[in-house]
PDB file of N, CA, C and O in Angstrom:
ATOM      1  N   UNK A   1     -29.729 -36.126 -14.738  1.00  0.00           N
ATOM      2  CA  UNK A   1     -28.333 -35.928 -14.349  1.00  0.00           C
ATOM      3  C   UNK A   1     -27.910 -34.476 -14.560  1.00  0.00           C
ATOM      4  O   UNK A   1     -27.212 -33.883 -13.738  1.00  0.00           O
ATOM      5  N   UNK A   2     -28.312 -33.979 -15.575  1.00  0.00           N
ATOM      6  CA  UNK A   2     -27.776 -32.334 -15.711  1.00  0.00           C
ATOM      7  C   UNK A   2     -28.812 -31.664 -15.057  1.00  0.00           C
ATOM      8  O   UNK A   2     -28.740 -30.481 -15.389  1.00  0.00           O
ATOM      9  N   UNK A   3     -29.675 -31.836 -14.342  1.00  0.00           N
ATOM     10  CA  UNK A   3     -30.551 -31.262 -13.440  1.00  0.00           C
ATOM     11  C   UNK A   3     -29.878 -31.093 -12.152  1.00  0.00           C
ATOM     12  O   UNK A   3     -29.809 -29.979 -11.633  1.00  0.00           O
ATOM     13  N   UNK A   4     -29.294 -32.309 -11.517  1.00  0.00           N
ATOM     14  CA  UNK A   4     -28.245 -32.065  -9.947  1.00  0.00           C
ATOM     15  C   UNK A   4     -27.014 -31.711 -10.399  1.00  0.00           C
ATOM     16  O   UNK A   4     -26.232 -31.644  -9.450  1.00  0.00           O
ATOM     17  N   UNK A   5     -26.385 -31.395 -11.690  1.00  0.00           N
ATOM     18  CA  UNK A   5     -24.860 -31.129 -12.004  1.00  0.00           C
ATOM     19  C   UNK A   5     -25.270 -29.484 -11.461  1.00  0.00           C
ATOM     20  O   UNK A   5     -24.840 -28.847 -10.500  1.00  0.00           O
ATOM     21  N   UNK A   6     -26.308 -29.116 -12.544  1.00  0.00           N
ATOM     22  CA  UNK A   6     -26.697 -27.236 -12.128  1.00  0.00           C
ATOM     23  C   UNK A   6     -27.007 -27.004 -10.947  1.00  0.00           C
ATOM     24  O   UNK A   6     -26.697 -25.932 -10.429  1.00  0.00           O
ATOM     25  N   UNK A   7     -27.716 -28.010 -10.244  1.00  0.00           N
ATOM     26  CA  UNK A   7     -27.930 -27.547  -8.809  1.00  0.00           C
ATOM     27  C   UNK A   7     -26.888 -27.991  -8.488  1.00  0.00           C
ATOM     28  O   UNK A   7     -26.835 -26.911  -7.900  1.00  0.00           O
ATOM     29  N   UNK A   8     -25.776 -28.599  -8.214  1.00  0.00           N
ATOM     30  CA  UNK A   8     -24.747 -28.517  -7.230  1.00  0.00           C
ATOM     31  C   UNK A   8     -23.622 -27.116  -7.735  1.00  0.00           C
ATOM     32  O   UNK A   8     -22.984 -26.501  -6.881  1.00  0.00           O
ATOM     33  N   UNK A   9     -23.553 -26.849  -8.916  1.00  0.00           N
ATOM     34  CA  UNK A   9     -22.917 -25.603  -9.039  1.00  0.00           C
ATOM     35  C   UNK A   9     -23.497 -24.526  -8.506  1.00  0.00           C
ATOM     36  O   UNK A   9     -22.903 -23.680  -7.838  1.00  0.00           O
ATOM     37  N   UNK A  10     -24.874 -24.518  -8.831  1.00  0.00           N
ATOM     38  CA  UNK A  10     -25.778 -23.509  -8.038  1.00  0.00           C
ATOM     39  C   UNK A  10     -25.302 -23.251  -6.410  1.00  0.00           C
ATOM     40  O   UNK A  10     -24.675 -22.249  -6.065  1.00  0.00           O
ATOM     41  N   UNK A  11     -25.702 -24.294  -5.520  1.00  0.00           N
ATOM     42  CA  UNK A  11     -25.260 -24.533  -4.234  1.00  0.00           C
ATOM     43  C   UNK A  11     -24.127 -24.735  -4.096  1.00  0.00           C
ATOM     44  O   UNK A  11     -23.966 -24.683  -2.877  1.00  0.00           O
ATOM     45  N   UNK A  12     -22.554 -25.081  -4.868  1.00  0.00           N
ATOM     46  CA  UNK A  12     -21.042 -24.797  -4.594  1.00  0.00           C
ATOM     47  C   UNK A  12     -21.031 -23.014  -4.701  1.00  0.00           C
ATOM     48  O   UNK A  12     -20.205 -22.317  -4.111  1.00  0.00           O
ATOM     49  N   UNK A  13     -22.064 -22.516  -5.524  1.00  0.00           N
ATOM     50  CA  UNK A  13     -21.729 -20.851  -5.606  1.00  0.00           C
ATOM     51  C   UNK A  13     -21.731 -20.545  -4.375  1.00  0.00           C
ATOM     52  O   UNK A  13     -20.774 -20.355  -3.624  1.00  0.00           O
ATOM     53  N   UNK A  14     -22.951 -20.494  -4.159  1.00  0.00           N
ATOM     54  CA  UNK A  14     -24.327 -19.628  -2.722  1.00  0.00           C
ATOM     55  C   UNK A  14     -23.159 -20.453  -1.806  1.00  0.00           C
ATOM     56  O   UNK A  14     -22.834 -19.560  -1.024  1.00  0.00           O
ATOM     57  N   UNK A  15     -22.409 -21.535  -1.477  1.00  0.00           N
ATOM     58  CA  UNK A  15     -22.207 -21.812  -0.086  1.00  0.00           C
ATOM     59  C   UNK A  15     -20.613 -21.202  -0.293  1.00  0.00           C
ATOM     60  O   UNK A  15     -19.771 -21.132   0.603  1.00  0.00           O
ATOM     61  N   UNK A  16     -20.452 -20.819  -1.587  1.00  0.00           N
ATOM     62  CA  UNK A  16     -18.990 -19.921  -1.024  1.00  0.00           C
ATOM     63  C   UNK A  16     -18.933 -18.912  -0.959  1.00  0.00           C
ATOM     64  O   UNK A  16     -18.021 -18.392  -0.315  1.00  0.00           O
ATOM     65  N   UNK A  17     -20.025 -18.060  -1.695  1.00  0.00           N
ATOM     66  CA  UNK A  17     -20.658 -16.647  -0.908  1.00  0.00           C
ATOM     67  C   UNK A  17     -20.948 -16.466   0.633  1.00  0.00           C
ATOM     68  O   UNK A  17     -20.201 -15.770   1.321  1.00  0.00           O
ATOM     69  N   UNK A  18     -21.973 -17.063   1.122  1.00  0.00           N
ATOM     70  CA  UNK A  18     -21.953 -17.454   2.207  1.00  0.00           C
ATOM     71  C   UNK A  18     -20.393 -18.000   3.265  1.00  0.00           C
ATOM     72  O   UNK A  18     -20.001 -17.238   4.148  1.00  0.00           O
ATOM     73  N   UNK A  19     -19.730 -19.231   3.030  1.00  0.00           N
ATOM     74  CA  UNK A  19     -18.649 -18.820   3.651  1.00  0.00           C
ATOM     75  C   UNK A  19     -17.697 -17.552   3.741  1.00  0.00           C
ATOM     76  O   UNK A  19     -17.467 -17.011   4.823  1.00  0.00           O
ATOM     77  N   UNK A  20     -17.232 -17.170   2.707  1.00  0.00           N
ATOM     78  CA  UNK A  20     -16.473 -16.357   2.954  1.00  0.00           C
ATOM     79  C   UNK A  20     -16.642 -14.704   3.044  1.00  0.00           C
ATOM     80  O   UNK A  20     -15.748 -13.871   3.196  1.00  0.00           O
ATOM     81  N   UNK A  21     -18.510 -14.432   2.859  1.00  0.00           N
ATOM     82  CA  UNK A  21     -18.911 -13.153   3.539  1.00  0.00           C
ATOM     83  C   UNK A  21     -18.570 -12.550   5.041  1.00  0.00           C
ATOM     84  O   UNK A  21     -18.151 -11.449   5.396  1.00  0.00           O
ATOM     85  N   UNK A  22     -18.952 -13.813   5.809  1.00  0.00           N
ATOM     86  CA  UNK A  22     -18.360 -13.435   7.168  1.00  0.00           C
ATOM     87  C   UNK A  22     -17.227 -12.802   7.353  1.00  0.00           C
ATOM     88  O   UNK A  22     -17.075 -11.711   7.904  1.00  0.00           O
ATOM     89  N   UNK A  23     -16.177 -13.709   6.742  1.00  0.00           N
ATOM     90  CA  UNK A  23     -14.416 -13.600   7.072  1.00  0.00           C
ATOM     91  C   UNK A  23     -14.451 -12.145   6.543  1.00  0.00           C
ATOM     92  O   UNK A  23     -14.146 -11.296   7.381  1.00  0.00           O
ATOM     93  N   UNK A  24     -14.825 -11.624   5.077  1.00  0.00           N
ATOM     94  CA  UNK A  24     -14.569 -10.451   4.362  1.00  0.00           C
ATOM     95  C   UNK A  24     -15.033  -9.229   5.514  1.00  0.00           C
ATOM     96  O   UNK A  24     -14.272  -8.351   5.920  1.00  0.00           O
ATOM     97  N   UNK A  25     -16.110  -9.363   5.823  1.00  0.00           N
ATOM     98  CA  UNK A  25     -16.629  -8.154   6.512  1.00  0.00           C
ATOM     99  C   UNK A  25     -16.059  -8.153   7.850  1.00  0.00           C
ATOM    100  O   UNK A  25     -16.148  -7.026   8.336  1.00  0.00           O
ATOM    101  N   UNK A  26     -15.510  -8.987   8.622  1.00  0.00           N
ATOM    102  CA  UNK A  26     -14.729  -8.995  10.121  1.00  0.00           C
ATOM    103  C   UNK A  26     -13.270  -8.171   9.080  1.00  0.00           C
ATOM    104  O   UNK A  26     -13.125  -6.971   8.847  1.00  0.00           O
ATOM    105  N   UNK A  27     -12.590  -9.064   8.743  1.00  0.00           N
ATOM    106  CA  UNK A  27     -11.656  -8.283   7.543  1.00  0.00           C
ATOM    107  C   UNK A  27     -11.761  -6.702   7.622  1.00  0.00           C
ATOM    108  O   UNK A  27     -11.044  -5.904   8.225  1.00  0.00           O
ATOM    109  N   UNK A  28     -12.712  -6.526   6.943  1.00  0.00           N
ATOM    110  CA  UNK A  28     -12.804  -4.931   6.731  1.00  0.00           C
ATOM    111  C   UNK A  28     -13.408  -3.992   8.124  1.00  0.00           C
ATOM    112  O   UNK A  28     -13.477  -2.767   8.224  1.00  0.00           O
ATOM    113  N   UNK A  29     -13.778  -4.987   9.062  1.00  0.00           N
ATOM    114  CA  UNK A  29     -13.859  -4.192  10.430  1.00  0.00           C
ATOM    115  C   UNK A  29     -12.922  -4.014  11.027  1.00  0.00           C
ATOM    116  O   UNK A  29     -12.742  -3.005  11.708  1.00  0.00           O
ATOM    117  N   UNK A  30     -12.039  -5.039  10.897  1.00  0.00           N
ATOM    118  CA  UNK A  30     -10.630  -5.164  11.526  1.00  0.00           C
ATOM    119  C   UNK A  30      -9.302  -3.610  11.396  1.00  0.00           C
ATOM    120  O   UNK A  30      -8.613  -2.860  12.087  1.00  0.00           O
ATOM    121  N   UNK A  31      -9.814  -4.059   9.447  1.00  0.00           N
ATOM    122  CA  UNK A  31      -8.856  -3.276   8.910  1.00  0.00           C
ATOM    123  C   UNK A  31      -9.607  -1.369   9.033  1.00  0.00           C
ATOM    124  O   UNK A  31      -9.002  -0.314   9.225  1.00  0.00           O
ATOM    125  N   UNK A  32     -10.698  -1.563   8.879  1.00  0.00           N
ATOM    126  CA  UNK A  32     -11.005   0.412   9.019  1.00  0.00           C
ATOM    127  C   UNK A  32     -10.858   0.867  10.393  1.00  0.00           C
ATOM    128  O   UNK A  32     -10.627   2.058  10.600  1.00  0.00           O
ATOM    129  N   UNK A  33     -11.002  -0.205  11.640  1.00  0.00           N
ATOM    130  CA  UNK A  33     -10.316   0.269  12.840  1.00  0.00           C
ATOM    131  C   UNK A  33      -9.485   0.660  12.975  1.00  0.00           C
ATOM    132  O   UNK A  33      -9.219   1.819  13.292  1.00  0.00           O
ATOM    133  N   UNK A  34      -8.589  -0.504  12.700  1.00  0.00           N
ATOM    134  CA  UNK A  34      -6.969  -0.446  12.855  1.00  0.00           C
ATOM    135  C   UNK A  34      -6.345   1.074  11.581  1.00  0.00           C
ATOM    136  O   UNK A  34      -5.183   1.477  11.529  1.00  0.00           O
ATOM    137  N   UNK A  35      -7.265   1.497  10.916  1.00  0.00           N
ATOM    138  CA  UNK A  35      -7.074   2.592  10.402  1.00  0.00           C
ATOM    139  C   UNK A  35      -6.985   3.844  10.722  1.00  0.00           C
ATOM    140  O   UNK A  35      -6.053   4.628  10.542  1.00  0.00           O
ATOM    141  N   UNK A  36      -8.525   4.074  11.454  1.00  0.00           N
ATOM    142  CA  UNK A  36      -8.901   5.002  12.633  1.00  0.00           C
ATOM    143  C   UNK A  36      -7.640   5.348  13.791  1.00  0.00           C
ATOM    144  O   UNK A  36      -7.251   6.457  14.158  1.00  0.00           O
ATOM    145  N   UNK A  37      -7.197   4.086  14.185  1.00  0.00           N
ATOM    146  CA  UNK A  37      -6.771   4.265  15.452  1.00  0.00           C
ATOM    147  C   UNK A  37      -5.261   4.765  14.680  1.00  0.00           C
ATOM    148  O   UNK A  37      -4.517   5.534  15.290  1.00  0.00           O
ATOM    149  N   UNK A  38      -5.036   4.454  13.831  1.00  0.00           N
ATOM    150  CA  UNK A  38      -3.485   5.038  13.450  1.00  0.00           C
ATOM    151  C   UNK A  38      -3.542   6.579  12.861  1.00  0.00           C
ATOM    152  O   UNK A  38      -2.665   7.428  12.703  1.00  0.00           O
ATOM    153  N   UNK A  39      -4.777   6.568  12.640  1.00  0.00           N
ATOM    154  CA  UNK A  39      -4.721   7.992  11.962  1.00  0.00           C
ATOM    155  C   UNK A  39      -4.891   8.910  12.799  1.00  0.00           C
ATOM    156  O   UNK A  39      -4.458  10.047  12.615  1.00  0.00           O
ATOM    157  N   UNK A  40      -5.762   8.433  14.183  1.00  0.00           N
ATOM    158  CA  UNK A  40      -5.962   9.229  15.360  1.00  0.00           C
ATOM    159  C   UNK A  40      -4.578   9.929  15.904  1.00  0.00           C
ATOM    160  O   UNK A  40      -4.315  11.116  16.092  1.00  0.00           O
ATOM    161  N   UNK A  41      -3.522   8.325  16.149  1.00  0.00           N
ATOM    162  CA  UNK A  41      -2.415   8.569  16.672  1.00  0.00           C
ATOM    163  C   UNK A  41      -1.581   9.272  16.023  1.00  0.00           C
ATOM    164  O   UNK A  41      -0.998  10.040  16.788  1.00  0.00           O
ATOM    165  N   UNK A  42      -1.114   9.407  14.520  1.00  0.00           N
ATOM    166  CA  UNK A  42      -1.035   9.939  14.045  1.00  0.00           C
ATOM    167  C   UNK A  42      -1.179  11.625  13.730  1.00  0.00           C
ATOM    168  O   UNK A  42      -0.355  12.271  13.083  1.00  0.00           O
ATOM    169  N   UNK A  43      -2.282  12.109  14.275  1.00  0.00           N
ATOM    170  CA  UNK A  43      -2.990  13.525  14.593  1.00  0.00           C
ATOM    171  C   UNK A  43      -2.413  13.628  15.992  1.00  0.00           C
ATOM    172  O   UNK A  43      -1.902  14.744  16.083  1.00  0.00           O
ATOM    173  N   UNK A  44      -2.302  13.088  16.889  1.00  0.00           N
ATOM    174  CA  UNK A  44      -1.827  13.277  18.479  1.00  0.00           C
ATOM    175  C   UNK A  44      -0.557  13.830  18.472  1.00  0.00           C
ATOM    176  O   UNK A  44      -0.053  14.800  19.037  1.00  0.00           O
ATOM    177  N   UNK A  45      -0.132  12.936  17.652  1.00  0.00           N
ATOM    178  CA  UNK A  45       1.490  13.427  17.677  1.00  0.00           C
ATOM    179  C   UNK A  45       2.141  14.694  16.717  1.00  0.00           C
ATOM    180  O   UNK A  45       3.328  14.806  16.408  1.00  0.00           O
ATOM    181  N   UNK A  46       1.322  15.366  16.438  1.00  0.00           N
ATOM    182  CA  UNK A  46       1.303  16.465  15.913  1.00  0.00           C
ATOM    183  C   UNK A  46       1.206  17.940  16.406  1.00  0.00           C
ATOM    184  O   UNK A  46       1.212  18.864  15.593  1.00  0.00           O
TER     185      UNK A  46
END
């Protein structure tokens, strides 16, 4: 019994690493674009 308790904490870790790596890194593509492009505009209007 404390053999599948550690493996399911083991595998609740790894599968919420796994979920929410994706979301984080679209996240931070999203957000250093949307950075770029304001800082660009930003310089234009100068």
């Amino acid at each position: 019994m404390n053999d599948f308790i550690r493996g399911f904490k083991r595998g609740a870790r790894q599968t919420m690493y796994g979920y929410w790596a994706p979301a984080v890194a679209l996240w931070r593509l999203l957000s250093s674009t949307t950075d770029d492009l304001i800082r660009k505009a930003n310089q234009a209007e100068k």
